[in-house]
DRENMARVO-855346 format. One record per residue (C-alpha): residue number from 1; x negated, y, z negated; residue in one letter. Coordinates in Angstrom, 1 decimal. Each point is the difference from the previous one (the first is absolute). Last residue first. Layout:
DRENMARVO-855346
<node k="NUM" x="X" y="Y" z="Z" r="a"/>
...
end
This chain:
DRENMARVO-855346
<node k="273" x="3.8" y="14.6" z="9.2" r="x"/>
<node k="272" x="-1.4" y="3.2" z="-1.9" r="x"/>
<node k="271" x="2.8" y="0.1" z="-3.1" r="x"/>
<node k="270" x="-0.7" y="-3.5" z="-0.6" r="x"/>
<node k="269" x="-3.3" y="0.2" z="-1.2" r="x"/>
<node k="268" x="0.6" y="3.4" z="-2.4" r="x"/>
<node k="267" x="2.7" y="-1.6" z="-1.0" r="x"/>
<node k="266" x="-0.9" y="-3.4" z="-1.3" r="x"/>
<node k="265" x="2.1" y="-1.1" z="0.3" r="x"/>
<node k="264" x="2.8" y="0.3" z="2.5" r="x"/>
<node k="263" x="2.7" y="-2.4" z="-1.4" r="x"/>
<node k="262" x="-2.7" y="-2.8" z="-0.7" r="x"/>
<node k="261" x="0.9" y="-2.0" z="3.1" r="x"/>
<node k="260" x="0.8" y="3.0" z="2.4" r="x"/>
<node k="259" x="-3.6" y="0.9" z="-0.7" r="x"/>
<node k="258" x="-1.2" y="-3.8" z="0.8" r="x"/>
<node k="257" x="1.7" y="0.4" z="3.1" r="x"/>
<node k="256" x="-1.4" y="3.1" z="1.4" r="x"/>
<node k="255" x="-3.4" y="-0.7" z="-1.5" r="x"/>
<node k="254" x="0.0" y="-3.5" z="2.5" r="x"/>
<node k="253" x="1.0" y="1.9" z="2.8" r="x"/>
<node k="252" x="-2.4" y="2.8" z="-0.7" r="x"/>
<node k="251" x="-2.8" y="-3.1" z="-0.4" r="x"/>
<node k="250" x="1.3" y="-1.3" z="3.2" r="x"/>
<node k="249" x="-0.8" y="3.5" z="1.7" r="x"/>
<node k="248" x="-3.3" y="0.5" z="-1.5" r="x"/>
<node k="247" x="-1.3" y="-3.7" z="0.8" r="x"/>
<node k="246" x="1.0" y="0.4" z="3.6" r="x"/>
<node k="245" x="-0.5" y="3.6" z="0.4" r="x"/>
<node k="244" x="-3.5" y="0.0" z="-1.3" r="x"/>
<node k="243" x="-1.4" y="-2.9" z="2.1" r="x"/>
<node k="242" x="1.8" y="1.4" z="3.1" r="x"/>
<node k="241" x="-2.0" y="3.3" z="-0.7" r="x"/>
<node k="240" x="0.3" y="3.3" z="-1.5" r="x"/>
<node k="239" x="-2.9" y="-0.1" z="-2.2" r="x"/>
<node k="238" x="-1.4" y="0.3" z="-3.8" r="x"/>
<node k="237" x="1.2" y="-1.9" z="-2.2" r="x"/>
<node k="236" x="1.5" y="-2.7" z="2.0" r="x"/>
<node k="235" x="-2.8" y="0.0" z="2.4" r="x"/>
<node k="234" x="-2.6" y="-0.2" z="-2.9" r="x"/>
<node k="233" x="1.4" y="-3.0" z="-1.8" r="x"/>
<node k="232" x="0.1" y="-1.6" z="3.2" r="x"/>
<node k="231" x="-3.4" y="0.7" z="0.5" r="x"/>
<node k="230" x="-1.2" y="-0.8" z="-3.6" r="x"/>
<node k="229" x="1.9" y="-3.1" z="-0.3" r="x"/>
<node k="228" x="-1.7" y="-1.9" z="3.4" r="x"/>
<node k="227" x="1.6" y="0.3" z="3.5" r="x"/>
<node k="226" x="-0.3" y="-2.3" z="2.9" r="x"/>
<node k="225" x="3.9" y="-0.7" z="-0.1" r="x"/>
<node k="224" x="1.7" y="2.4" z="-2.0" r="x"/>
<node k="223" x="2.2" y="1.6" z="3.1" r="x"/>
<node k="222" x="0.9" y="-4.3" z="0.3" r="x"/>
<node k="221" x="2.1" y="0.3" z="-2.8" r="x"/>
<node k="220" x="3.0" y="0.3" z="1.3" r="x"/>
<node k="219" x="2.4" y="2.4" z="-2.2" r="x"/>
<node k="218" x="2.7" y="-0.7" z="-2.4" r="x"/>
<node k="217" x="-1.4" y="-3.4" z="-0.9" r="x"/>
<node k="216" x="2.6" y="-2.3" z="-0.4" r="x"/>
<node k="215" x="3.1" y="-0.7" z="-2.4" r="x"/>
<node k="214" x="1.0" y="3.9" z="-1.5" r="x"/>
<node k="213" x="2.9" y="0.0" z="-2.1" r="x"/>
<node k="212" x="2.1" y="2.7" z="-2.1" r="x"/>
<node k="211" x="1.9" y="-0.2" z="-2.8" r="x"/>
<node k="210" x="-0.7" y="-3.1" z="-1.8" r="x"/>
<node k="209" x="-2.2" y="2.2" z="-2.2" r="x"/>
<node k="208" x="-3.2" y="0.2" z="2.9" r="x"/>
<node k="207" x="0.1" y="-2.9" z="1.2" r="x"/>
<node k="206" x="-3.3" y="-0.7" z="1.9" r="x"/>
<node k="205" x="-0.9" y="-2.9" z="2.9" r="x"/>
<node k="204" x="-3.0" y="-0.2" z="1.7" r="x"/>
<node k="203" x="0.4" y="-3.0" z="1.0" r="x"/>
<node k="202" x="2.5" y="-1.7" z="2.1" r="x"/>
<node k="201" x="2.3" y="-2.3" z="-1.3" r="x"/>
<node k="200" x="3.0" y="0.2" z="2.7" r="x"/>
<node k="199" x="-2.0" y="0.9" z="2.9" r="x"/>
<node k="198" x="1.5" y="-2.4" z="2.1" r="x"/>
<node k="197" x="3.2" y="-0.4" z="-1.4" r="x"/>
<node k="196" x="0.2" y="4.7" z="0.7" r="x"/>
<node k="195" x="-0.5" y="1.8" z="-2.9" r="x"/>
<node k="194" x="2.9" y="1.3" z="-2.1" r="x"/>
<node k="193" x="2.8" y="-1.9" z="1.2" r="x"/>
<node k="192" x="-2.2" y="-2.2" z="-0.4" r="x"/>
<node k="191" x="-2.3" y="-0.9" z="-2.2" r="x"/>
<node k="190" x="-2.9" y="1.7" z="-1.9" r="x"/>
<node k="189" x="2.9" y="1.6" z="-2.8" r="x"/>
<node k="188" x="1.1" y="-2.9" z="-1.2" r="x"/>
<node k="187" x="-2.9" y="-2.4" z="-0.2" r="x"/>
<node k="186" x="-1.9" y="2.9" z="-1.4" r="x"/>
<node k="185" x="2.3" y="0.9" z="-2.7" r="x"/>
<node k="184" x="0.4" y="-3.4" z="-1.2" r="x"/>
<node k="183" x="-4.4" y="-0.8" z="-0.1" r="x"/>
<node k="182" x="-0.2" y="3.1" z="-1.9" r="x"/>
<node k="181" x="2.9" y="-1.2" z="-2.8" r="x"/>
<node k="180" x="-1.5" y="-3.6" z="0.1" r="x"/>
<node k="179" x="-3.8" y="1.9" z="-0.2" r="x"/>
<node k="178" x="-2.3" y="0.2" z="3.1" r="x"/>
<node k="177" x="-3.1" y="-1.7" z="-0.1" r="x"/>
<node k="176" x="-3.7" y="1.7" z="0.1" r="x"/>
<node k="175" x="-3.1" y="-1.4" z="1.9" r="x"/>
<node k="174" x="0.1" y="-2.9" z="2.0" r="x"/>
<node k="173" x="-2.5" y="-0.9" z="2.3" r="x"/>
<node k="172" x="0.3" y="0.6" z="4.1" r="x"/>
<node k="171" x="1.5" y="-1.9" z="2.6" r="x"/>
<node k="170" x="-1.5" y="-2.3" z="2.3" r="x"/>
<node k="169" x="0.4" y="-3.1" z="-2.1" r="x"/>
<node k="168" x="-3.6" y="-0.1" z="-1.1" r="x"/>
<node k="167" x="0.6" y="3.7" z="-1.3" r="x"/>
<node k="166" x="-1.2" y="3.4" z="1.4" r="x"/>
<node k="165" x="-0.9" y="2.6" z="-2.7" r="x"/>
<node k="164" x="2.5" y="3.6" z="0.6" r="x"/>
<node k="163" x="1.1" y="-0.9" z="-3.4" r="x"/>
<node k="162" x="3.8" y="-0.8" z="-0.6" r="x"/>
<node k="161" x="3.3" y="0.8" z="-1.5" r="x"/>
<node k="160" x="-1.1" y="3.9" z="-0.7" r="x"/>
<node k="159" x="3.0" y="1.1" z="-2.4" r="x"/>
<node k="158" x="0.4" y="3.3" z="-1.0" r="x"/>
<node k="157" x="2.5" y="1.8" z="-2.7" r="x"/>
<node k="156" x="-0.1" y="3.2" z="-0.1" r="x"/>
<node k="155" x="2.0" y="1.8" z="-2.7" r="x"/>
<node k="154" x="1.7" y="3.9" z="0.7" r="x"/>
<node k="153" x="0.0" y="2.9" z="-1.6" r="x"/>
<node k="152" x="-2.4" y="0.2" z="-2.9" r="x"/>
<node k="151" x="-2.7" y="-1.7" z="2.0" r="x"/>
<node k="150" x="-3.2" y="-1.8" z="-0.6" r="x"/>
<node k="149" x="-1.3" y="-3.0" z="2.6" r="x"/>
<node k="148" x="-2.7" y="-2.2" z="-0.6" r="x"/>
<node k="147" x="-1.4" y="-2.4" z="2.8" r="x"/>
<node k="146" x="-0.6" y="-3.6" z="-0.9" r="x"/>
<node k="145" x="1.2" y="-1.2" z="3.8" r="x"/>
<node k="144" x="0.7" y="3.3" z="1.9" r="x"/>
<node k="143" x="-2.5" y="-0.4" z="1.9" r="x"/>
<node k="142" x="-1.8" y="2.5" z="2.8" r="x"/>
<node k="141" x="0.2" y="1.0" z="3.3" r="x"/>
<node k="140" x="-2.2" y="-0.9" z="2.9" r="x"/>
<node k="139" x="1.1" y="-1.3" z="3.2" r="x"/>
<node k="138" x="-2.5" y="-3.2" z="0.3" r="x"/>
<node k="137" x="2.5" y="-1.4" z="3.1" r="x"/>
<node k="136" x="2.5" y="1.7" z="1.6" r="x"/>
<node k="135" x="1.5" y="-3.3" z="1.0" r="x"/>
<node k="134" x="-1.1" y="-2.6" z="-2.7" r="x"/>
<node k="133" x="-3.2" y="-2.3" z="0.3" r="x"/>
<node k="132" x="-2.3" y="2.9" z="-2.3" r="x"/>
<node k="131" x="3.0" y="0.3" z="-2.3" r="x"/>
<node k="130" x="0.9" y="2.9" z="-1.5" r="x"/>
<node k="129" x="-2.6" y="2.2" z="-2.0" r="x"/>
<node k="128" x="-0.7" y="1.0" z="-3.6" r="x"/>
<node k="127" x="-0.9" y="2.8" z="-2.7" r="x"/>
<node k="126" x="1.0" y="-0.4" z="-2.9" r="x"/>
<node k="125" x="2.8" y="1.9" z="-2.2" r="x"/>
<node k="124" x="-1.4" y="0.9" z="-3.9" r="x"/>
<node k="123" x="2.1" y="2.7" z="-0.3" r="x"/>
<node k="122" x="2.8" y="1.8" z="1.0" r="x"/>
<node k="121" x="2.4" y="2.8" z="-0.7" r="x"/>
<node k="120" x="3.8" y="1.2" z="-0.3" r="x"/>
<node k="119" x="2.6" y="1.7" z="2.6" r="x"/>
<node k="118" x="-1.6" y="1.7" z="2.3" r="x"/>
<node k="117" x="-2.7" y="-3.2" z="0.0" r="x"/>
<node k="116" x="2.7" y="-2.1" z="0.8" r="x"/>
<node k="115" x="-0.5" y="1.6" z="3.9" r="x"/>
<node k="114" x="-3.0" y="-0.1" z="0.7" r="x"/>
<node k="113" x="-0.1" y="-3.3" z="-1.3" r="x"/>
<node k="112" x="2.5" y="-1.8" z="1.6" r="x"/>
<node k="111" x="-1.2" y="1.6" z="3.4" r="x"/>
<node k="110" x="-3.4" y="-1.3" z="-0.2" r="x"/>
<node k="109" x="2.0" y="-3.2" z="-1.3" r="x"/>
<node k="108" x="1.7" y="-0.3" z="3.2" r="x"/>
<node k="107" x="-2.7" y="-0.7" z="2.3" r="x"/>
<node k="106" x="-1.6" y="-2.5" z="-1.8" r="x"/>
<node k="105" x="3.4" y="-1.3" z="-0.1" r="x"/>
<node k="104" x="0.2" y="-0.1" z="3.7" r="x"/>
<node k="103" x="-3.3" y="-1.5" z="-0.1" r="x"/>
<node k="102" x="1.0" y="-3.6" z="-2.0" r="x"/>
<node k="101" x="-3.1" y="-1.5" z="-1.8" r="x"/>
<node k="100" x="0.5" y="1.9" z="-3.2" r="x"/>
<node k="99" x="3.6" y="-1.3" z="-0.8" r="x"/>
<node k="98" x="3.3" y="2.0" z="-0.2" r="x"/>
<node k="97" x="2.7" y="0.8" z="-2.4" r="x"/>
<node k="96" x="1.1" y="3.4" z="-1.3" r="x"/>
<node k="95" x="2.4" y="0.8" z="-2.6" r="x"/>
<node k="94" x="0.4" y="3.7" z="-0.8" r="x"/>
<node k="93" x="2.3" y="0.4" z="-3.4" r="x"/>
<node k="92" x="2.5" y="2.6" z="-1.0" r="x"/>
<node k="91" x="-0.9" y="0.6" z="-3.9" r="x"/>
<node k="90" x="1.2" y="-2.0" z="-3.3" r="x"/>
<node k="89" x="-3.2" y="-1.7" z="-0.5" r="x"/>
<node k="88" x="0.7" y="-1.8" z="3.3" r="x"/>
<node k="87" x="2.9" y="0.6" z="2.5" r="x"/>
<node k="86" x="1.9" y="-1.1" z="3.1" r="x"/>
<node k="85" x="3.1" y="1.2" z="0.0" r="x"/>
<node k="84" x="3.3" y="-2.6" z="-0.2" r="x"/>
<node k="83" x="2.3" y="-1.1" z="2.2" r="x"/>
<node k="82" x="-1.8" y="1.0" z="2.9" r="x"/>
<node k="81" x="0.2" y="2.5" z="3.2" r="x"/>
<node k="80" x="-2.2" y="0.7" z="2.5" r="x"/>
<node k="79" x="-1.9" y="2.8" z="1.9" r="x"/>
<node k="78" x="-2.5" y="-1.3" z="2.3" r="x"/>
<node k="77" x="-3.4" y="1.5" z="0.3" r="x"/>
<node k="76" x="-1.3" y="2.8" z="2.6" r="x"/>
<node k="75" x="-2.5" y="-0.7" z="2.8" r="x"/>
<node k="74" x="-3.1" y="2.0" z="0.9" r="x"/>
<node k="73" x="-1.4" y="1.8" z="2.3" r="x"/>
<node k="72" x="3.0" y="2.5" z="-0.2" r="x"/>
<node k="71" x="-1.6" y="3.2" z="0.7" r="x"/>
<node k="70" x="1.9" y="2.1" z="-2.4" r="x"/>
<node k="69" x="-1.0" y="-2.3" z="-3.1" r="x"/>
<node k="68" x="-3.6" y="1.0" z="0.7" r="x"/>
<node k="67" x="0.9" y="3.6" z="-1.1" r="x"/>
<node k="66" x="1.3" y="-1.0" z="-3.6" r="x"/>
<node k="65" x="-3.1" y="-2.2" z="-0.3" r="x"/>
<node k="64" x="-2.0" y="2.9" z="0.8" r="x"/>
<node k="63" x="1.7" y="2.4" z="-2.2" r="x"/>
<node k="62" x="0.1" y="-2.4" z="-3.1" r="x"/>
<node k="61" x="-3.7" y="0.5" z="0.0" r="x"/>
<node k="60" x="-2.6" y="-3.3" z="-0.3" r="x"/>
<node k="59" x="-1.4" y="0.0" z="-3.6" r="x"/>
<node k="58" x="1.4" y="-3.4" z="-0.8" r="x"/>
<node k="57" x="-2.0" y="-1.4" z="2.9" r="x"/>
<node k="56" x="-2.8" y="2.0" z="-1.2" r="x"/>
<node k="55" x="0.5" y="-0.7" z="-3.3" r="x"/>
<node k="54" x="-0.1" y="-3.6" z="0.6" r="x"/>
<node k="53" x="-3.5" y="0.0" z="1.9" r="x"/>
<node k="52" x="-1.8" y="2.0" z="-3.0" r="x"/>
<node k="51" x="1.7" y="-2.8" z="-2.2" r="x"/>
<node k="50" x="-2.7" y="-2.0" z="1.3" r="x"/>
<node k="49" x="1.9" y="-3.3" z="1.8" r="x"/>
<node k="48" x="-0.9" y="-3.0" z="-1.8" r="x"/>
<node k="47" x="-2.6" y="-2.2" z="2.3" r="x"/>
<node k="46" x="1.5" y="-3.2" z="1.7" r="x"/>
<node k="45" x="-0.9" y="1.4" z="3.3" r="x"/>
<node k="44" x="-2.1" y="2.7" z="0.7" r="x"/>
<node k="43" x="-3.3" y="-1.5" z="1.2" r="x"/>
<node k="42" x="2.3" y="-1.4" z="2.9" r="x"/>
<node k="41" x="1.3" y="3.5" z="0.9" r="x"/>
<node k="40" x="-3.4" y="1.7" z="-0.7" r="x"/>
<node k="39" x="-1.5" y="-2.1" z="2.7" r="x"/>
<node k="38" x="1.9" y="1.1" z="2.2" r="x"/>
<node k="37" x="-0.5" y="3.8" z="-0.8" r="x"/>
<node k="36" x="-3.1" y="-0.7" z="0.1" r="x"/>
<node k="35" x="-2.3" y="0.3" z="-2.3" r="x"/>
<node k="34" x="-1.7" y="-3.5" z="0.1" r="x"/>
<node k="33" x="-1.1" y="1.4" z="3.4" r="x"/>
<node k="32" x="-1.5" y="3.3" z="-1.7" r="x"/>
<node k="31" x="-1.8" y="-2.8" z="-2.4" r="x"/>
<node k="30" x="-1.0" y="-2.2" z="3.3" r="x"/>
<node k="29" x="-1.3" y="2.8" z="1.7" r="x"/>
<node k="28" x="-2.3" y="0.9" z="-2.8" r="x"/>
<node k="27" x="-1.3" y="-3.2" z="-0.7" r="x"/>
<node k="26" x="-0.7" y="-0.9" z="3.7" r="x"/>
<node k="25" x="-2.4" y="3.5" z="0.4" r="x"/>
<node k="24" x="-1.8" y="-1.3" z="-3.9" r="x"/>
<node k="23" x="-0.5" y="-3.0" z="2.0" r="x"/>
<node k="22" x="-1.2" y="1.4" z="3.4" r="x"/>
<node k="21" x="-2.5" y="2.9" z="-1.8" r="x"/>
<node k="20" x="-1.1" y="-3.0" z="-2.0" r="x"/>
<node k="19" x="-1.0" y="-2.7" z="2.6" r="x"/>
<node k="18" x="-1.3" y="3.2" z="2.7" r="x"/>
<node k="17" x="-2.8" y="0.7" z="-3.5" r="x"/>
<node k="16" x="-0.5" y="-3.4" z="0.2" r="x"/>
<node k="15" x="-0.9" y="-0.5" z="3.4" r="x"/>
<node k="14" x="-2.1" y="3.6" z="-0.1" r="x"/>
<node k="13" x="-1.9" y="-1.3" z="-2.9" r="x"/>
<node k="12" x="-0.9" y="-3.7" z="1.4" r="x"/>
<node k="11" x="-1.0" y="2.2" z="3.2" r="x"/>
<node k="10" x="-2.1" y="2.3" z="-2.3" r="x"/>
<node k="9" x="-1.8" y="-3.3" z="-1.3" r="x"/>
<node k="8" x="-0.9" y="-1.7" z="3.1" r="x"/>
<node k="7" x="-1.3" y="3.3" z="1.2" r="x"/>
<node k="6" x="-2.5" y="-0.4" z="-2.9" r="x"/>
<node k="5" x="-0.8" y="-3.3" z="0.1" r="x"/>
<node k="4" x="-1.3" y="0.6" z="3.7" r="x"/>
<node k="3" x="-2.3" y="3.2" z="-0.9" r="x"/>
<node k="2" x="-0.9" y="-2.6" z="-2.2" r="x"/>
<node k="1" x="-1.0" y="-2.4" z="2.4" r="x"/>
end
């Protein structure tokens, strides 16, 4: 009977022993699952992006965006003409409109920042994704929506007009409202004969000084799609890829512009493009 006990006991052992060696096997794999690079995208958003992150988009050579701009990924913006310049604080200003739900935005701001970060800095931008019901949907990017932006040469002036956060209505929820003066600009310029009627009010939109005009992503963003931050960050920083020449090349456009804007400054900026 003992002898009985006995083996009764070392069974108990072994099952438990199995019970342990199984759970602490589960932990594991779920903790490298929860690092995944899919999960990092969703554990990303809404958090402040590390200045770390900005530098390296800031940090990205004028050489490689000047060599993107030969292949031609991208498209160019619209030169225009106004009766008056487009300015705040007494420099050119870069005004950009587009929401957090929309992907060719999402695209565009990767692009955006690249290339206002030759001209001044960031902080405090977020990290945030399109829609999840749009086309391209989840492409990661970030938010311009209580962002900081410090330049000597130029102003920036976003507006995100809403969330990426479905509505009962089947839109999404309001987040910034354009100004009269805003509102004026964007009527006239996001209409024909400037934009075809039917994509007269498309976003993204961005003025920069009433001089030149860019109404639509300048690349599709579908090369994003299925990518987080870090890898997109590193193929623009590091390869020659369809990734790199489309943001690269419509940042060059973008630097072009804003350098013919503030009369080629600064120098050692414009000088490259």
């Amino acid at each position: 009977m003992a002898k009985r006990e006995s083996q009764s006991s070392v069974l108990t052992f072994i099952i438990i022993f199995v019970i342990i060696i199984v759970g602490v096997f589960l932990m594991v794999f779920f903790a490298l699952r929860g690092n995944s690079p899919s999960s990092s995208v969703n554990s990303n958003e809404g958090k402040v992006v590390p200045s770390s992150t900005i530098q390296q988009l800031s940090d990205i050579p004028m050489s490689n965006i000047k060599n993107s701009l030969s292949t031609k990924a991208s498209t160019a913006l619209q030169s225009v003409s106004y009766p008056s310049p487009l300015t705040k604080n007494g420099l050119p200003e870069v005004l950009y409109v587009g929401a957090e739900y929309c992907p060719f935005c999402a695209a565009e701001r990767w692009a955006l920042i690249v290339a206002l970060s030759k001209f001044g800095s960031f902080s405090n931008l977020h990290y945030t994704k399109s829609s999840s019901s749009d086309i391209d949907p989840n492409t990661a990017t970030f938010s311009f929506y209580g962002s900081k932006y410090t330049s000597k040469y130029i102003s920036f002036v976003p507006v995100e007009t809403y969330t990426n956060v479905a509505d009962a209505s089947g839109g999404y929820t309001p987040l910034q409202s354009l100004t009269s003066s805003e509102s004026s600009l964007f009527n006239h310029f996001d209409a024909p004969p400037y934009v075809s009627s039917s994509n007269a009010g498309s976003i993204p939109f961005v003025d920069i000084a009433n001089k030149y005009i860019l109404i639509g992503a300048q690349y599709v963003p579908d090369v994003l799609q299925s990518k987080n931050w870090s890898e997109i960050l590193s193929a623009i920083s590091t390869s020659n890829s369809s990734i790199s020449n489309d943001i690269l090349s419509a940042s060059g456009y973008l630097i072009q512009d804003i350098c013919k804007a503030t009369n080629g400054q600064p120098s050692n900026i414009c000088s490259e493009i």
